[in-house]
N, C-alpha and C positions, 0 to 999 in steps of 0.2 A: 694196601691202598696205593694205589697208582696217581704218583706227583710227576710235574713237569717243573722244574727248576733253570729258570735263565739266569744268565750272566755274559758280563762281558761291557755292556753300557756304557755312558758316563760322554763326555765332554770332548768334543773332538772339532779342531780346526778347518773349512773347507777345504780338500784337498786331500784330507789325510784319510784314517782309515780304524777301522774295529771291528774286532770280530767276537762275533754272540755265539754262546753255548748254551744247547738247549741238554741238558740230561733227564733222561724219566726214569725214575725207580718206583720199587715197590716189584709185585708179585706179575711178572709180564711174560704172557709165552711169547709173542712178537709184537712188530711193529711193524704197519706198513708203509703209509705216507708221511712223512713231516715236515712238515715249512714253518713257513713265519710270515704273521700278519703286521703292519701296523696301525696306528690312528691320530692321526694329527689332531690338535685342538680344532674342535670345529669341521672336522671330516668323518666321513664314516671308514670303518677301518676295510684294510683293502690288503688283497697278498699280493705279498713280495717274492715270496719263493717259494717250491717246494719240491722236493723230492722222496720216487719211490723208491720200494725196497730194495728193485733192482739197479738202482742208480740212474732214472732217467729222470731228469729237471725239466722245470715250466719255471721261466720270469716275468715277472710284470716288465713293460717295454721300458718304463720309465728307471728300473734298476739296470737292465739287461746290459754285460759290458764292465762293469765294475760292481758287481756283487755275486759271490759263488757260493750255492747253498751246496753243503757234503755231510757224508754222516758216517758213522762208525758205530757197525750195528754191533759189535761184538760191545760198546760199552755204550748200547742203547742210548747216545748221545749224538746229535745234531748240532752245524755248524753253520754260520753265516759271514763271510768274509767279505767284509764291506771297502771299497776301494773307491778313491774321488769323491768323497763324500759331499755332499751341497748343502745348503740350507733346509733345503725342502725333504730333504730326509727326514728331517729332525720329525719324532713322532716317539709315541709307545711300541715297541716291536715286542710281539706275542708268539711264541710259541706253541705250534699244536702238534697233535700226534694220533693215528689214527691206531688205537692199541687194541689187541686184546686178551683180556686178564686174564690171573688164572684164579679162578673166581669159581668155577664152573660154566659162567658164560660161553654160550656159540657165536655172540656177534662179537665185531669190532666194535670200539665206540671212541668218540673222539673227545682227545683228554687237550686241556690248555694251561699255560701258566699265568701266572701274575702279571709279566710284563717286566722290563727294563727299558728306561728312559734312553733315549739317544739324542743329543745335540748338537747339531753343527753348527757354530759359529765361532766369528772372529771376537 
């Protein structure tokens, strides 16, 4: 079975900076796309990043500049390096990943995680 596990979270000062891990394990012959979503209280959630297999990135304008989405296919994990962080960041950031198993399945199918919290304030 195929998980998406983040990390990296937690409580960070305006200005400062964290970076999120996404790893997916379980039974995966590839991966294609992977980004990260988030959702504010009271917002619908929205992307932030993503990139594909061959390394080309899309960013929402509002991140674009101080946040660098990267990945490291050989250990099926995904990274989010977040720089200048503001208030308005603060949200759930989500994890997805466009996988396909080995399952005998022919399609891809897009797997997500749980989520980790992200805060910025003083």
């Amino acid at each position: 079975q195929v998980q998406l596990v983040e990390s990296g979270g937690g409580l960070v000062q305006p200005g400062g900076s964290l970076r999120l891990s996404c790893a997916a394990s379980g039974s995966i012959v590839s991966i294609r796309a992977m980004g990260w979503y988030r959702q504010a209280p009271g917002k619908q959630r929205e992307l932030v990043a993503a990139i594909t297999s061959g390394g080309s990135t899309n960013y929402a304008d509002s991140v674009k500049g101080r946040f660098t989405i990267s990945r490291d296919n050989a250990k099926n994990t995904g990274y989010l390096q977040m720089n200048s962080l503001k208030p308005e960041d603060t949200a759930v950031y989500y994890c997805y990943a466009d996988i396909l198993p080995r399952d005998g399945s022919s399609w891809y199918k897009d797997y997500w995680g749980l989520g980790t919290q992200v805060t910025v304030s003083s």
